[in-house]
C-alpha positions in Angstrom: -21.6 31.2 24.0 -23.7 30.3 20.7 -22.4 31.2 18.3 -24.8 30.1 15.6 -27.5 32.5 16.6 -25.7 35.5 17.4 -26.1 38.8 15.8 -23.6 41.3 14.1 -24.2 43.9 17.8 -23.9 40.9 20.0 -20.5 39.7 18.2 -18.9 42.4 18.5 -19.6 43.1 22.1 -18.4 39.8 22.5 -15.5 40.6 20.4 -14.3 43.7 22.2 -15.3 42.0 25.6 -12.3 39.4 24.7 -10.0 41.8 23.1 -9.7 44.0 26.8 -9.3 40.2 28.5 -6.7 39.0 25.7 -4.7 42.3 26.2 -4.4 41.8 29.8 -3.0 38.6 29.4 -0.6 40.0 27.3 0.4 42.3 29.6 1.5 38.9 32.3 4.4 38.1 30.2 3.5 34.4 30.6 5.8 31.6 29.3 4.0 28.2 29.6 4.4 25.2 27.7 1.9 22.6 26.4 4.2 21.1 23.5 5.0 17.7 24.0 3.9 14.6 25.8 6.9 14.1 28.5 6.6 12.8 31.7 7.2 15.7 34.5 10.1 15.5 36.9 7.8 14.1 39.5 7.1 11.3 37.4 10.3 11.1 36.6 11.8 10.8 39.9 9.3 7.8 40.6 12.0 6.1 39.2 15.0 7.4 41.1 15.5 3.7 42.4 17.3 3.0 39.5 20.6 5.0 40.3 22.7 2.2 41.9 20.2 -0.6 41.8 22.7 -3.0 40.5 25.1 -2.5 43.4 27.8 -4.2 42.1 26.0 -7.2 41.0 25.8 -7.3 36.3 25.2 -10.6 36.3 21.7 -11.7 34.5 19.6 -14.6 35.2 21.5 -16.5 33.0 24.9 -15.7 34.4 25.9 -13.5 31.3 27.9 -10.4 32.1 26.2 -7.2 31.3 29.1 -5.1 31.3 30.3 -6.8 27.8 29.7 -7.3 24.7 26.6 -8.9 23.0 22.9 -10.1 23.0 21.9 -8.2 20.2 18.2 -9.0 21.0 18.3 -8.0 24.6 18.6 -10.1 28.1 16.3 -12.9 29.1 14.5 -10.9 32.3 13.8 -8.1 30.0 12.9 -9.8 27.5 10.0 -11.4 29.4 8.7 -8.2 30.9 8.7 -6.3 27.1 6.9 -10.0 26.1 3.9 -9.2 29.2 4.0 -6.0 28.1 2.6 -6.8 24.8 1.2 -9.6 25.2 3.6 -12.0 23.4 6.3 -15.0 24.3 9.9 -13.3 25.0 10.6 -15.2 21.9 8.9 -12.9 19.8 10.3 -9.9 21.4 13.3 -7.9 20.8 14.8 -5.6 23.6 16.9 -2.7 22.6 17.9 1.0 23.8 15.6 3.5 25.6 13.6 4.7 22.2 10.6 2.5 20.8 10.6 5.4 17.9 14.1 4.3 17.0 12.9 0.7 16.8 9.8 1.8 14.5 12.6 4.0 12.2 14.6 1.0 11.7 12.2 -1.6 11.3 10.9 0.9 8.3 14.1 1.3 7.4 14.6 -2.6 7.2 11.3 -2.6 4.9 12.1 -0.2 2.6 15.9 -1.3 1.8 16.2 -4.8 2.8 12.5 -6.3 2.7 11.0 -8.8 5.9 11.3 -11.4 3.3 14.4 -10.8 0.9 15.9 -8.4 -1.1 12.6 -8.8 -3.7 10.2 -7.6 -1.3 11.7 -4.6 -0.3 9.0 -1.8 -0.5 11.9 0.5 -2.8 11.0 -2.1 -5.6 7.1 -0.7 -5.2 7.3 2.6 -7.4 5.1 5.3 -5.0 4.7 3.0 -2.0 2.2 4.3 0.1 1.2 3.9 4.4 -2.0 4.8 5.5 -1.9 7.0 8.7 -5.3 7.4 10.9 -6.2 11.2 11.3 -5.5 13.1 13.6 -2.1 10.9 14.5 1.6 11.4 16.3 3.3 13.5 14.3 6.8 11.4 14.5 5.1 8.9 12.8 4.5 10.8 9.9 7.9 12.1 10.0 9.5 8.8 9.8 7.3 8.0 6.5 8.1 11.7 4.9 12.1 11.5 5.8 11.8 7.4 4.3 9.9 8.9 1.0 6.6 7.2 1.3 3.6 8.8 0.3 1.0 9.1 3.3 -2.6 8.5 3.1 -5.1 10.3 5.7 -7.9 7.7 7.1 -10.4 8.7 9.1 -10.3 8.2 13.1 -13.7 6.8 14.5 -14.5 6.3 18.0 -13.7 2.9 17.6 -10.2 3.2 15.6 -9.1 3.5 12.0 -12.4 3.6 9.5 -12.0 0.0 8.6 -14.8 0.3 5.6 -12.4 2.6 4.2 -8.7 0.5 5.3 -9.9 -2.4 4.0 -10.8 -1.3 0.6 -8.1 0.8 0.1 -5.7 -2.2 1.0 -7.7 -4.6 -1.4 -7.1 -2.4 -4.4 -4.1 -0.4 -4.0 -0.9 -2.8 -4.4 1.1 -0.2 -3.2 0.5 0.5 0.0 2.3 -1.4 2.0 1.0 -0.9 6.1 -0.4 1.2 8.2 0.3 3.5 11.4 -1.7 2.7 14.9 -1.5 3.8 18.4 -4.5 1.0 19.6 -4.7 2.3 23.4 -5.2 5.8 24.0 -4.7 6.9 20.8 -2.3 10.1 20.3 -3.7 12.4 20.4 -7.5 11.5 20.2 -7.3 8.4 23.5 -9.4 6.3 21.6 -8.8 2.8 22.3 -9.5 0.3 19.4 -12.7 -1.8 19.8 -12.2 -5.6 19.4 -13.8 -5.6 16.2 -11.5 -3.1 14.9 -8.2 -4.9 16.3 -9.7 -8.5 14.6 -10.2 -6.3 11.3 -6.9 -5.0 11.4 -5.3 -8.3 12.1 -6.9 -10.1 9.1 -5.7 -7.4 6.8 -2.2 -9.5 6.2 -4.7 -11.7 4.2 -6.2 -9.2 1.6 -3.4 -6.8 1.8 -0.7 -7.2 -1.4 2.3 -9.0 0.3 4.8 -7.2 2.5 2.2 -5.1 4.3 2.6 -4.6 7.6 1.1 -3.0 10.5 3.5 -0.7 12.6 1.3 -1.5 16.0 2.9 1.7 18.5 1.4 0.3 21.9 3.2 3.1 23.4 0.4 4.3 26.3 -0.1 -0.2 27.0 -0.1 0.9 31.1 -0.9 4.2 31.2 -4.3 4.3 32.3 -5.9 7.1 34.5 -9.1 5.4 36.0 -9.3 1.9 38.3 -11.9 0.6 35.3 -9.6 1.3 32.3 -10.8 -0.2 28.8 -8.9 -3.8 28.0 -7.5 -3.5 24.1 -7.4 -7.0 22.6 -4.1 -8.9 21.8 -3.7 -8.7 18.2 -1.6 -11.1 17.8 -3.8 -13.6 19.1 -6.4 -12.7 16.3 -3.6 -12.8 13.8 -2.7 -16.7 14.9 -6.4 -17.3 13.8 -6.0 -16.1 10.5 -2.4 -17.1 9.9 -0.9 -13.1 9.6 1.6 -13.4 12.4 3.7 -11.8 10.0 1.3 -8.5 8.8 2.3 -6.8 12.9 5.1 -5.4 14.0 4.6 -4.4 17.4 6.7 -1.7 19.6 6.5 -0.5 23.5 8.9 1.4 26.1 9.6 2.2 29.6 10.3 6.0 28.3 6.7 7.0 30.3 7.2 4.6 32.8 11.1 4.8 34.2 13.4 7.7 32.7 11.8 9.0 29.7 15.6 9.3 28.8 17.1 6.0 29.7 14.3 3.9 29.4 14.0 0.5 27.1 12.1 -0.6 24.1 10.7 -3.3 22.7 9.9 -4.9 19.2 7.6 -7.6 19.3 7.4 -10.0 16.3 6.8 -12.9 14.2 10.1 -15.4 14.9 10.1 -14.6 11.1 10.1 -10.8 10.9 12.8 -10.8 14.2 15.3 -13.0 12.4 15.4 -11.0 9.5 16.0 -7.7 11.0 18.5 -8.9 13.2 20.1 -9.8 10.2 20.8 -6.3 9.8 20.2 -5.0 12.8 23.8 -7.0 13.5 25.8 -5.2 10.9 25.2 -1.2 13.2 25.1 -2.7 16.2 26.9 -5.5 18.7 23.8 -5.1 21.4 22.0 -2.9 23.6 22.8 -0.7 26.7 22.5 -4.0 28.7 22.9 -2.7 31.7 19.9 -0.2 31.3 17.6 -3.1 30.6 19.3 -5.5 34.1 18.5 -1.9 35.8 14.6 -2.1 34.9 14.7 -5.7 35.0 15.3 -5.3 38.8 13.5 -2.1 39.4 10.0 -4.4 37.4 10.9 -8.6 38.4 7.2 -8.5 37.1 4.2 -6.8 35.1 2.1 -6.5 38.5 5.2 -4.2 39.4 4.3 -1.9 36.5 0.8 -1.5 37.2 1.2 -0.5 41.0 4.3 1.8 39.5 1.7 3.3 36.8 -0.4 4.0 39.3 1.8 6.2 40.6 2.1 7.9 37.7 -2.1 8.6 37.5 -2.4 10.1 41.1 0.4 12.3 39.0 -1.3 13.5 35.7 -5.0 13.0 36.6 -5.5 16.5 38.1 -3.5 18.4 35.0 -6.2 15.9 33.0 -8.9 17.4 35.4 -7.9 20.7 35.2 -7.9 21.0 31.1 -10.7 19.1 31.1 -13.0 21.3 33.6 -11.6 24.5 31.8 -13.0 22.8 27.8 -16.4 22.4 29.7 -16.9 25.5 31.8 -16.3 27.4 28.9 -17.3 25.4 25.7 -20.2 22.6 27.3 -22.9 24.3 25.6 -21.6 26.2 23.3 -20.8 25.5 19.3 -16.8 26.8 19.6 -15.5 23.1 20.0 -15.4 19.6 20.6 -13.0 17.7 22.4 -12.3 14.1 23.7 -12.0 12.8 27.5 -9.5 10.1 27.7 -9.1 7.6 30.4 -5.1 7.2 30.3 -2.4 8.6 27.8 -0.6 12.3 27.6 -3.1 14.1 25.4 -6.5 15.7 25.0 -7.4 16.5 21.3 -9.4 19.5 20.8 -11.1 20.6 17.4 -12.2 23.6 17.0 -14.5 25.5 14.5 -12.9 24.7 11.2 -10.2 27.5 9.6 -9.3 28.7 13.2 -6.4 25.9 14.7 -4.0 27.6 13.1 -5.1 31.4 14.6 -5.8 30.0 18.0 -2.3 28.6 18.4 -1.0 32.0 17.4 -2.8 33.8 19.7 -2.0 31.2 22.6 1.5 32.1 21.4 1.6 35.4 21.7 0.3 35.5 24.8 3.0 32.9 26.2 1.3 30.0 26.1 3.4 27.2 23.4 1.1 24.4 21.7 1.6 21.8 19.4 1.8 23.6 16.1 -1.3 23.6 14.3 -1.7 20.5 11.3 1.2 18.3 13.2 -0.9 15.8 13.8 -1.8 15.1 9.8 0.3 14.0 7.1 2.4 17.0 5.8 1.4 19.2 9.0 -1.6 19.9 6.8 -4.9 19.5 8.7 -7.4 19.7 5.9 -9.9 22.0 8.3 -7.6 23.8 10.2 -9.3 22.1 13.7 -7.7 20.2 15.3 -5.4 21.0 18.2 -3.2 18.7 20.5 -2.9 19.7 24.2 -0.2 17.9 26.1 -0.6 19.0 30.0 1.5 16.4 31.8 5.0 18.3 32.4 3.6 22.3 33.8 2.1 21.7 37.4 -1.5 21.7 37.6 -1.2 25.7 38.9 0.5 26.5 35.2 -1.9 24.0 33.5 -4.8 25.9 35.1 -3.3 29.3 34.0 -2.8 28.0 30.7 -5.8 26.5 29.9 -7.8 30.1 30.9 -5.3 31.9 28.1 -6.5 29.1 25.6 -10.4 29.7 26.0 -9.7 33.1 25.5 -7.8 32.5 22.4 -10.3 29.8 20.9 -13.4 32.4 22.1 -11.4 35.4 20.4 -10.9 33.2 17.4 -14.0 32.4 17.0 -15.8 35.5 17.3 -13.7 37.5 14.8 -14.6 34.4 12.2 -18.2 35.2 13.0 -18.0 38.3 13.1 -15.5 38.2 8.9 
């Protein structure tokens, strides 16, 4: 279907063609979800192993008692798995309860009211401070930044990461913004993984950026590829050792798509610098971590070879609801003008624009006719998607039957959408 080079007689027998299909879906009474990125309950009970691993036995390597107080910063064995996670010493990491977005909150937190280096360089003391947040992004993220009162600032997504052209100079001449958002591998929703140019570029920005900036680096999707020849992001922190801006990264990861999305655990990785300063504060909410969560996973992973034979688990899992979206968006729109879309090799999303104006009317078709998605705009600053285009389809809980039978309401919808636009 082009629509480009339609005319007015061909639109609307297109138009009322769609209609008599949209109003027999109605008629199913469907109610299918595409909402949210969570594992389904047979990815979940991957990790049923759990339940009773301990069997009595809450001692760590060390010989510390799990079952007690303490160790605000996590156990040792955890530690080290968080630290091969990504890609740092355990030194540098910090182990807490099952929710990396919890970490990220408080680390924010920590910058805005405390400061990383003293009560001076606490971002409150920058009137209007500002984070930059690549477009289209996770919508938490931008939460986090409107509840905390910091003004967000779109940038543009390439196929290689953030527009660094644009980053850079924004960062050079605006004092007050004070870090940016990433999700480096299999970026939410888009899957792009950052090229190593881009993760050098991003890593040297400690030494132009006004001081306190730093990076909030969500490696949340570090495992979760799909294919056997999955793209390799490169260690940031590594590039920041070259330029001497250990301190510009904060880094964060979980188990929550890899164990119990529920009971997992989640990492901060740091600077020595950065860790010792929020622990500082970190100390005064809290006496330590669900330690026994983190012995659990420490037995259930004794290394990171563990995690990638578990993950691929996890693949043979997802890949045909991935397949199934994906052959639907090509059947239907491969040679036509209605939409573009991206084909990820690992993460929880596909991100679909359509023709601009219509996200917003697509997801309330798909909603009326039983099918929930992401609300349109969610995944920009403010929930406001300056073209109205893009839409985020998260297909990993519904089996692949309901993902199938989803997917046929939402070409309908975008198809529908589109040829009433035409058509106005």
């Amino acid at each position: 279907m082009q629509l480009e080079h339609a005319n007015t007689e061909q639109l609307r027998q297109w138009e009322q063609e769609l209609n008599v299909e949209y109003q027999s879906i109605l008629q199913q009474d469907l109610k299918l979800d595409l909402t949210r990125g969570k594992p389904s309950a047979e990815q979940l009970s991957l990790s049923d192993a759990l339940d009773g691993i301990l069997d009595g036995n809450y001692k760590s390597a060390d010989n510390t008692d799990v079952r007690n107080y303490g160790g605000l910063d996590g156990i040792g064995e955890i530690k080290q798995l968080g630290g091969d996670l990504l890609g740092l010493p355990s030194t540098e990491i910090l182990a807490g309860g099952n929710s990396s977005l919890s970490l990220m909150f408080q680390a924010m937190l920590h910058a805005v009211h405390f400061g990383f280096n003293g009560p001076d360089s606490a971002w409150k003391n920058t009137k209007g401070a500002r984070f930059l947040c690549p477009v289209p992004g996770y919508d938490r993220h931008f939460t986090v930044c409107e509840r905390l009162g910091i003004e967000m600032i779109p940038v543009h997504m390439t196929a290689s990461g953030p527009d660094m052209d644009e980053v850079e100079a924004m960062v050079a001449h605006d004092e007050r913004i004070k870090g940016m958002w990433c999700v480096p591998k299999y970026s939410n929703p888009t899957g792009v993984v950052y090229s190593d140019e881009t993760v050098e570029r991003i890593a040297k920005l400690g030494n132009i950026a006004p001081g306190n900036f730093r990076v909030f680096w969500d490696n949340a999707y570090a495992v979760h590829d799909l294919s056997e020849n999955a793209p390799v992001l490169a260690n940031i922190m590594n590039y920041c050792r070259q330029h001497n801006t250990e301190d510009s990264i904060l880094q964060f990861a979980s188990t929550s798509k890899v164990t119990l999305a529920g009971a997992g655990v989640a990492f901060m990785g740091a600077s020595e610098s950065n860790l010792k300063s929020f622990k500082e504060v970190l100390g005064v909410s809290t006496i330590g971590p669900d330690k026994i969560n983190q012995l659990r996973h420490a037995r259930f992973f004794p290394n990171i070879e563990s995690v990638r034979e578990h993950m691929k688990k996890h693949a043979a899992i997802i890949k045909p609801r991935f397949h199934s979206v994906l052959k639907h968006l090509d059947d239907a729109f491969g040679n036509s003008d209605l939409g573009q879309w991206e084909s990820a090799d690992g993460g929880y999303f596909i991100s679909f624009d359509s023709r601009p104006g219509l996200a917003k009317e697509i997801v309330k078709l798909t909603s009326e006719a039983g099918v929930k998605l992401t609300p349109a705009g969610a995944t920009f600053p403010y929930g406001k998607d300056p073209e109205d285009r893009n839409i985020r389809l998260a297909p990993t809980v519904p089996s692949v039957e309901e993902v199938d039978a989803a997917m046929k309401v939402f070409v309908t919808c975008v198809k529908l959408a589109s040829v009433r636009q035409a058509l106005a």
